[in-house]
LOBAVEX-23948 format. One line per field, with one value per residue (C-alpha): x, y, z. Coordinates in Angstrom, 3 decimals, always signed. Layout:
x <- c(X, ...) $
y <- c(Y, ...) $
z <- c(Z, ...) $
***
This chain:
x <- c(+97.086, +96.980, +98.183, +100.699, +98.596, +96.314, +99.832, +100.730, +97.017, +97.608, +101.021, +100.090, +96.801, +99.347, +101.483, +97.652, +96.899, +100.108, +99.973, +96.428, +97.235, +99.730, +99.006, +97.606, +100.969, +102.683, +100.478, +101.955, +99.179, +100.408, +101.786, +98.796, +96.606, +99.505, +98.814, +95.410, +96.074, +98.794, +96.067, +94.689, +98.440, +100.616, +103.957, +103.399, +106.750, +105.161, +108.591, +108.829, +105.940, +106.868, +110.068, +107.822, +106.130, +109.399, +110.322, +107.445, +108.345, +112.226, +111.140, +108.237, +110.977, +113.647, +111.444, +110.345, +111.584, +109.860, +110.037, +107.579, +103.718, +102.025, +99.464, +103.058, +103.519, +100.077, +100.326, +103.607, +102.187, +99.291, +101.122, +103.306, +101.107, +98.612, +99.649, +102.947, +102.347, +98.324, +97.203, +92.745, +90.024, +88.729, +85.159, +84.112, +84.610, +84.467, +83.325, +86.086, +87.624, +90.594, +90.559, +90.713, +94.136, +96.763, +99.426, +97.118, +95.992, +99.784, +100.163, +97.153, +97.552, +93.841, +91.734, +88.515, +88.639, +90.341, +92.897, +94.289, +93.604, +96.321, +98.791, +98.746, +98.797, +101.525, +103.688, +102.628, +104.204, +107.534, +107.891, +106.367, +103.211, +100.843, +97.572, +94.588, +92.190, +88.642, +85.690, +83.115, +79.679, +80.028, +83.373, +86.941, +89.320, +92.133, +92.625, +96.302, +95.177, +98.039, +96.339, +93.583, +94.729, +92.491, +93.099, +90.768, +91.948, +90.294, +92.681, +90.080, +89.327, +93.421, +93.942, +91.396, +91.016, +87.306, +85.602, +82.804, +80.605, +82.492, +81.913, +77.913, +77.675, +79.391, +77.189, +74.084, +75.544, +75.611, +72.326, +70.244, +70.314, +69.376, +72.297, +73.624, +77.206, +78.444, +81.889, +81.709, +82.180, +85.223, +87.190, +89.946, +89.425, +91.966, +93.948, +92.221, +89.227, +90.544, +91.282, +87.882, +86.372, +88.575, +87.690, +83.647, +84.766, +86.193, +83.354, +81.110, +82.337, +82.849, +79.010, +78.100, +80.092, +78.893, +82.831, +81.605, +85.066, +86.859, +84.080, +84.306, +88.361, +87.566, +84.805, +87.673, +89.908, +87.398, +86.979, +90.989, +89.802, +86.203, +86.391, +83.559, +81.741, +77.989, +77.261, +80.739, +79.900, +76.202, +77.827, +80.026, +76.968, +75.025, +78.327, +78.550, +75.222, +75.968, +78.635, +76.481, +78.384, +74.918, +76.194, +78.923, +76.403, +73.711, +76.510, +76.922, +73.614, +72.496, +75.007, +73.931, +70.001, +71.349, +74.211, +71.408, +67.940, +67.003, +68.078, +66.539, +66.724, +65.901, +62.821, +64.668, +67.824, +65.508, +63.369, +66.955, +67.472, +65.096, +65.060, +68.565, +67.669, +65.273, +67.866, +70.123, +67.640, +66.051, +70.049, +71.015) $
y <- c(+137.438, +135.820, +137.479, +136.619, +135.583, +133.263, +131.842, +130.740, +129.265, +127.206, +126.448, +125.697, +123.138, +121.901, +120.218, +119.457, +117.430, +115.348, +114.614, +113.074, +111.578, +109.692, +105.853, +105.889, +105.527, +107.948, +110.531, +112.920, +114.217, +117.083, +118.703, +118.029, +119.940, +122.757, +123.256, +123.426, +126.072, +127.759, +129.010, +131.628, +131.763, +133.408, +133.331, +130.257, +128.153, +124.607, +122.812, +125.188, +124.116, +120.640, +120.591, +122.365, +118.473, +116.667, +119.372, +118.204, +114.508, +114.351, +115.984, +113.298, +110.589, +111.738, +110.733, +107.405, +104.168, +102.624, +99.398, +100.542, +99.394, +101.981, +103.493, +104.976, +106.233, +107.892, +109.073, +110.542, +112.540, +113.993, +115.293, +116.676, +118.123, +119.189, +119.740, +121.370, +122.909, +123.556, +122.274, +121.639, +121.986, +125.084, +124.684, +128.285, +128.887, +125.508, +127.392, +129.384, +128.770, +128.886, +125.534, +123.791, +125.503, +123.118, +126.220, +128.056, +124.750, +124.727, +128.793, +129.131, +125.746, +125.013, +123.539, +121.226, +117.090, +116.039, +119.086, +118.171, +114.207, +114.818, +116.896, +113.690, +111.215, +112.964, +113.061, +109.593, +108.343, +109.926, +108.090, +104.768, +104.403, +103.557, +105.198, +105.527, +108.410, +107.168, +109.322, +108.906, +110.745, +114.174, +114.117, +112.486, +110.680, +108.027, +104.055, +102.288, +98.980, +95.514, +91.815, +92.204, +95.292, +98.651, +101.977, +105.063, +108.297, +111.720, +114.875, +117.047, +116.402, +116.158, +112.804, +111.186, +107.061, +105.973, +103.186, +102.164, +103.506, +106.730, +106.718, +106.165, +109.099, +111.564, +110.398, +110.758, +114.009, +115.143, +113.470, +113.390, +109.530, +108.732, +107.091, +104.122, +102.913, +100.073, +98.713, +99.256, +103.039, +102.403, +101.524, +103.727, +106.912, +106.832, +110.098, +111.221, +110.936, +113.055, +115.522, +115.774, +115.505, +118.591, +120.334, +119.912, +121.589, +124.323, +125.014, +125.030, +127.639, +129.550, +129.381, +130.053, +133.016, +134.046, +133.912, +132.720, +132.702, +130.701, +128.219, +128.118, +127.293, +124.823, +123.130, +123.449, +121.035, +118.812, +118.061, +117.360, +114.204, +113.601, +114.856, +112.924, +113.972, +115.252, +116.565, +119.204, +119.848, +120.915, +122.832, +124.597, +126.088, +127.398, +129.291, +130.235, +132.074, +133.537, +135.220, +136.504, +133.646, +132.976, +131.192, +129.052, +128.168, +126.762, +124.759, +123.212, +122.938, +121.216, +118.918, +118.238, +117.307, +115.185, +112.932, +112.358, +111.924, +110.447, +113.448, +113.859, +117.950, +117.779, +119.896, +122.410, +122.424, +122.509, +126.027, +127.469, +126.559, +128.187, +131.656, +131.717, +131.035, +133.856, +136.213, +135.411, +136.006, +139.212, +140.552, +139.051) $
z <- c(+88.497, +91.748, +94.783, +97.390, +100.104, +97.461, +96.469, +100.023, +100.603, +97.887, +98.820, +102.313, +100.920, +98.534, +101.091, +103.242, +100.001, +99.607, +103.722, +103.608, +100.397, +102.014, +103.734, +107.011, +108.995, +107.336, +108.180, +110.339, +112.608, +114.153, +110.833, +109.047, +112.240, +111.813, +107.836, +109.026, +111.297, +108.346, +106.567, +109.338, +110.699, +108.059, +109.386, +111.237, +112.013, +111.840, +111.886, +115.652, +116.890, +115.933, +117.553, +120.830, +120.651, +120.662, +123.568, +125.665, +124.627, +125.857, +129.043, +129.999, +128.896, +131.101, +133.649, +132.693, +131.858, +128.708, +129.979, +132.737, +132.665, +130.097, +133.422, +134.915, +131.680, +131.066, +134.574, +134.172, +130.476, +132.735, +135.513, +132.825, +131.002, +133.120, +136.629, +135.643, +132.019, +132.641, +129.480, +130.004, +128.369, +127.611, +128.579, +129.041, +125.123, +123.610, +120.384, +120.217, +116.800, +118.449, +119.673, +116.511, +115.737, +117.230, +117.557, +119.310, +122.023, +122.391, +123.160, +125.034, +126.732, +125.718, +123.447, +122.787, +122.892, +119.780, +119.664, +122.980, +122.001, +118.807, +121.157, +123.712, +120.709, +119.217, +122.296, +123.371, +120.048, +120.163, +123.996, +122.085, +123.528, +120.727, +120.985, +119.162, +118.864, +119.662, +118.287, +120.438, +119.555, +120.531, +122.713, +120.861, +123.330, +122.860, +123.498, +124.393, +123.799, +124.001, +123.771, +125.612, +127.977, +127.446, +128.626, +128.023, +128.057, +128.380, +127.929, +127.688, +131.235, +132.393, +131.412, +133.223, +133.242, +131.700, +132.408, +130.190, +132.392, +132.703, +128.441, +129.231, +131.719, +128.850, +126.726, +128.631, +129.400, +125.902, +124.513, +127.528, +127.921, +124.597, +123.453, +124.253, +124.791, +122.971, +122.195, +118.510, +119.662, +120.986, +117.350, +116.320, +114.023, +111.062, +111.052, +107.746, +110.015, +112.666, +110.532, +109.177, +112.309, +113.476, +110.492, +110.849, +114.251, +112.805, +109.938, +112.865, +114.950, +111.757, +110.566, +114.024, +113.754, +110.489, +109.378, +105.593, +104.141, +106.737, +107.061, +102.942, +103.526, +105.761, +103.341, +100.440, +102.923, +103.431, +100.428, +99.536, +102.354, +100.736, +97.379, +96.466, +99.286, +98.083, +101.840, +101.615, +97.989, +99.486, +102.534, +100.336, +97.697, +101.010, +101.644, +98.452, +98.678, +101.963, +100.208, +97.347, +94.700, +93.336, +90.003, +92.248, +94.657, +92.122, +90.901, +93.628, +95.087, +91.767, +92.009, +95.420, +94.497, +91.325, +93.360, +96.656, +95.344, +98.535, +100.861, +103.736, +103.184, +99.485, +99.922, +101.934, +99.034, +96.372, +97.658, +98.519, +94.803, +93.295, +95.529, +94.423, +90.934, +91.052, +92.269, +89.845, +87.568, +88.849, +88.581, +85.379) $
***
């Protein structure tokens, strides 16, 4: 018999399932980064922190026309946000797994790229000023773009303006100079994608911090996005093992080899294999 706090997981991924199930534009953002953050956050009050967005919205358009050029309007979110509520980027514990948990970004007034990227989005929206999220490689920030008119946006770094060039120096600041910017980087990320891409986030810090059965809830929301995705199913057996599942993680680590026979780590996946084959064997 399952217990209460299984129950509410499953309750709580439920509703995660039937939001990303949904078309792209009826995807509600923030309450799909909330469920995320439900799961760690028992008595979380999603539809509060959701009316805490519209808060923050109705106060930046008290002050602003929305007939006035979108720059006044970005200018007027930053100094809202970060000059007079201190939202930034928390740099000196980007790992934290904190950051990933939009309830928390709002609390603490910090968080990583794409946490503080959906808080803007999500308040931009509500004061109709369409934006897209924009995952560059290795740092997430967001577009307004009308006709031909461009504007890049960096919350993580209070809402700063970027210039193409400004998007070549983060990159060269993250890969050493060897990446290149191009324009094809600059398309929007689909919300299912943001999600994701906060999620990989989250697993991260999590296997980092050796935290095997959050990173093994995060993995089990990943795949509600990608169920079909062989590289999750993979992540997920290695987690498995960590957590002494040996029959589980087989499972899944077979299914891994059979659906990629061209992986690039299929030597290392097929040796993890078998030592966990032998141990299940050695304790059968």
């Amino acid at each position: 018999m399952r217990d209460q706090g299984e129950e509410r997981i499953q309750h709580i991924r439920s509703r995660f399932a039937r939001m990303v199930d949904r078309a792209e534009e009826q995807i509600d953002l923030a309450e799909a980064a909330l469920l995320i953050a439900a799961e760690e956050y028992p008595h979380l009050d999603t539809e509060g922190y959701l009316g805490r967005i519209g808060g923050m919205a109705e106060r930046v358009k008290d002050r602003v026309s929305l007939e006035l050029d979108p720059v006044t309007v970005i200018e007027e979110l930053n100094r809202y946000l970060f000059d007079e509520e201190g939202f930034r980027g928390n740099s000196e514990d980007y790992d934290d797994p904190k950051n990933s948990f939009l309830n928390e970004v709002i609390d603490r007034r910090k968080g990583i790229p794409i946490t503080l990227s959906i808080l803007y989005m999500e308040i931009a929206w509500r004061l109709d000023l369409h934006l897209v999220g924009v995952g560059l490689p290795g740092h997430f920030i967001i577009k307004y773009q009308s006709g031909d008119r461009e504007i890049l946006i960096d919350p993580f770094h209070r809402g700063a303006l970027l210039s193409e060039e400004d998007c070549q120096r983060t990159l060269d600041q993250i890969y050493k100079g060897k990446m290149a910017f191009h324009r094809g980087l600059l398309t929007s990320t689909p919300k299912r994608s943001i999600l994701a891409r906060m999620l990989n986030n989250l697993k991260g810090s999590y296997l980092r911090r050796k935290n095997f059965p959050g990173a093994l809830r995060v993995v089990q929301r990943l795949l509600i996005i990608h169920p079909d995705s062989p590289t999750e199913v993979r992540d997920r057996g290695l987690i498995y093992g960590k957590m002494k599942q040996i029959p589980l993680a087989i499972a899944d680590l077979r299914h891994y080899l059979d659906a990629v026979e061209e992986a690039d780590d299929r030597e290392a996946i097929t040796e993890h294999l078998r030592h966990l084959q032998m141990h299940q064997a050695v304790h059968n």
